[in-house]
N, C-alpha and C positions, 0 to 999 in steps of 0.2 A: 475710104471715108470721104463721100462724095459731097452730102449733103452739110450745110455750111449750119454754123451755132446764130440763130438771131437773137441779137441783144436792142432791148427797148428802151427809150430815153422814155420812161410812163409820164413823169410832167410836163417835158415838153409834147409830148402828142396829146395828154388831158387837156394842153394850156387850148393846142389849138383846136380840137376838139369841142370846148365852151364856147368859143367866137366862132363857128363853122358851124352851128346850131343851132335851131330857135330858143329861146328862155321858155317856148312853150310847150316842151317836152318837157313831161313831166310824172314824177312817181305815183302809182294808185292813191299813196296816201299825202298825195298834192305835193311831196316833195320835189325840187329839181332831179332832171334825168338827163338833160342831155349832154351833161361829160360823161355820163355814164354811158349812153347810148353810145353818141360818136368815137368815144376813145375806144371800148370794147368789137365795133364796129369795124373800127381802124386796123385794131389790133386781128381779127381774124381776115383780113381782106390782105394782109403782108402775111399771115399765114399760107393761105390759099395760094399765094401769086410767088411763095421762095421755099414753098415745102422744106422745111428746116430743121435738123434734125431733133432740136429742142429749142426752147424758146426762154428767154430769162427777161424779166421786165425790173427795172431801176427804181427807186422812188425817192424823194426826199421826204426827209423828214421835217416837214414845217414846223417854226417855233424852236425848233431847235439848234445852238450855233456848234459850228464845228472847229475848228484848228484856223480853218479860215479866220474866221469873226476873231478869233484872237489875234492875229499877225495884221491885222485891218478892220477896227471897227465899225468901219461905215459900208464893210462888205455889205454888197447888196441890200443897204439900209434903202427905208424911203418905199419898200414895195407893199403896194396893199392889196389884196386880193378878195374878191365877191364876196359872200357868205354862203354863197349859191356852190360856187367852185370849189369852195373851203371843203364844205358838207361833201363833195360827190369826192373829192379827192381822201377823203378820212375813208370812203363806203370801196373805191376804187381795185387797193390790193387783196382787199378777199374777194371780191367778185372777181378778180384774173387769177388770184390762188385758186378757187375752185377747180378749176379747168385743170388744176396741175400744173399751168406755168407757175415757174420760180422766179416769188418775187424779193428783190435784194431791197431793203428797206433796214436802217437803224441807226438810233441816234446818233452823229458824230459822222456821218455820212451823208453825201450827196448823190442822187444818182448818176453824176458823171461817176462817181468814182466805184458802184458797181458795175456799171460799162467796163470801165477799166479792166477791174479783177476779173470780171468774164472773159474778155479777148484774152488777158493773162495767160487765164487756168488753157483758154480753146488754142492759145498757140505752144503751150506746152506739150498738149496732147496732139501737137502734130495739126489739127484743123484749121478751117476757117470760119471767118466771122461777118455778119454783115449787122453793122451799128444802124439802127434806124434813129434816130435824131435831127432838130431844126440849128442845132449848138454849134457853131464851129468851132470851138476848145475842141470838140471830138475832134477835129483833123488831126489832133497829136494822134489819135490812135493809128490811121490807116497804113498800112503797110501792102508787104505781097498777101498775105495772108488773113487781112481786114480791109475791109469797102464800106464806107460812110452812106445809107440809104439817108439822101436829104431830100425831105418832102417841098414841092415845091408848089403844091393844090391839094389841099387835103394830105391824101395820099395816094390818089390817082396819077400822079406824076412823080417819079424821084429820080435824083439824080443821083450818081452810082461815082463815090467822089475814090480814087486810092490816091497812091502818092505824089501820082504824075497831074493830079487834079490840085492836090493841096500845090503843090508847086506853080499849078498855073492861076490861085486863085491870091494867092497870097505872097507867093514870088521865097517861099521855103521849105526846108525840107518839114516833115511831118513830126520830129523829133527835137526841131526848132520849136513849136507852136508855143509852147510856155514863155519860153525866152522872150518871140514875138509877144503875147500879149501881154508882158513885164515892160517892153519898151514901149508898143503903142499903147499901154491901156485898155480897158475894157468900160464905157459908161454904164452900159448894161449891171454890171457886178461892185461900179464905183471905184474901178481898180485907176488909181491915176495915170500910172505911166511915166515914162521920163519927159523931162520937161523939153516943150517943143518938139518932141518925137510923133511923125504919124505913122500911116503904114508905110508909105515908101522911104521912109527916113529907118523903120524897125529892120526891114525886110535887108537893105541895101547896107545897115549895119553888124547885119547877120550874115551876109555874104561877104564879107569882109574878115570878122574876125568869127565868123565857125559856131559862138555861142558867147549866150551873158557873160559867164567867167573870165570867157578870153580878153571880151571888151573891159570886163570892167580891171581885169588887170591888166593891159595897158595903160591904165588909166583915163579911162571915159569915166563922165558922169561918177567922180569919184566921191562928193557930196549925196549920192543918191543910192551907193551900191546897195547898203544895206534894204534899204526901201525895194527896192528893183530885186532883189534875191528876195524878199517876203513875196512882191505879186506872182513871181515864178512858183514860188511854192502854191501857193494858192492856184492858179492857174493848172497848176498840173493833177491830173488825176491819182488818187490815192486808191493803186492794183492791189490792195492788201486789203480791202473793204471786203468784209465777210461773207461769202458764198458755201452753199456747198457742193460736192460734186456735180457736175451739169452733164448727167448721164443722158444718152438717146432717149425721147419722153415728146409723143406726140402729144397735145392736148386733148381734153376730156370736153367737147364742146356739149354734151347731154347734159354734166355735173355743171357746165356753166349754166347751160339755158334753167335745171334749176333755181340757179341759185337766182338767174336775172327774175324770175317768176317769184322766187321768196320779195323781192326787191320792189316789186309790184312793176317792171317794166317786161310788159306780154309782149310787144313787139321784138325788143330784144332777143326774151325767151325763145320766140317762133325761128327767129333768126339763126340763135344758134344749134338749136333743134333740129334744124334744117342745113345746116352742117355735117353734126353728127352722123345724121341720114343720108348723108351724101356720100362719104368716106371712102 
């Protein structure tokens, strides 16, 4: 079992995808195209470049709150997003389902947390895994057996983050990361954090007492536990988020270029049709 499981963060590569694009690509029927283009784009060029032995793409489900938004209402309040990006992001997981990638989407779920259940299921079965994602919550995943692909230009460049990376960027272990961003916060997600804690105040209190639990009974931040146990929850990936088996399944890049042709983008089409043909 050579070939490693690639699992996709789809909105965070759609996000960047939309801003790595002109607004002037655009559908036959004058709709937006270029999350469609660039992300689909994205998506077969990490095909191509880590030959995989199946691929699984993540998605969120916008508009909808999850376990999060209940333990923290203001979870990721305040974000608004195009109408442009809205539309290609609704059109997104059936155009990469056509192909036969598996896409993990459903209410009460984020796509960190089919990331999750993927590495889960691929480190059960003995594999490996490589996370393509901009998110660093993913660092809780990486292990011996998972490598954080983090795009650092498009995705002409990534960096190849495992355990020894999480450590040198964040100063913990990989199974720390919750903990971490329970004590420093996240602005990004609204998460507050403990009061007056940054990163080298989280990092240096985790090396100290091992994890939140330990700290907080000791008694740290004893006014705050409860709050600081809710961001860690939230923070952390939820590996139970629904998948199904993630059998060996190359993609179908001929049923994509259909579909991108149903979609009215012919460039795309050509594109992947010219995969296909390549094989």
């Amino acid at each position: 079992m050579t070939a490693p499981l690639l699992v996709v963060d789809g909105d965070s590569f759609a996000h960047r995808a939309y801003h790595a694009l002109p607004a002037s690509i655009r559908r036959r029927d004058g709709g937006p195209g270029n999350t469609l283009v660039g992300f689909t784009t994205m998506l077969l060029r990490l095909w191509q470049a880590e030959r995989p032995r199946a691929v699984v793409v993540g998605w969120d489900t916008i508009g909808q709150p999850t376990y999060r938004n209940a333990l923290l209402p203001a979870y990721q309040s305040g974000r608004v997003f195009d109408d442009d990006i809205l539309e290609q992001l609704d059109l997104l997981p059936a155009l990469v389902s056509a192909t036969g990638i598996v896409c993990g989407k459903h209410a009460g779920y984020e796509a960190d947390d089919f990331l999750g259940a993927a590495v889960e299921q691929e480190e059960r079965r003995g594999g490996t895994s490589l996370v393509a994602t901009s998110d660093r919550d993913a660092f809780q995943l990486a292990s011996p057996a998972t490598t954080i692909l983090q795009p650092t230009r498009g995705v002409s460049e990534l960096n190849r983050i495992g355990p020894d990376g999480v450590r040198e960027r964040y100063g913990v272990e990989p199974g720390q990361v919750p903990d971490f961003i329970a004590l420093r916060g996240d602005p990004s997600d609204r998460i507050p954090g403990a009061r007056g804690v940054g990163e080298k105040t989280a990092a240096a209190l985790l090396g100290q007492y091992g994890s939140l639990d330990a700290l907080l009974e000791a008694g740290r931040f004893a006014a705050e536990a409860e709050a600081l146990r809710a961001y860690r929850h939230i923070a952390t990936f939820d590996r139970s988020a629904p998948l199904p088996e993630l059998t060996d399944r190359q993609p179908d890049w001929a049923a994509g270029a259909a579909a991108a042709d149903e979609l009215g983008l012919g460039v795309l089409a050509g594109r992947l049709q010219e995969a296909a043909s390549s094989r």
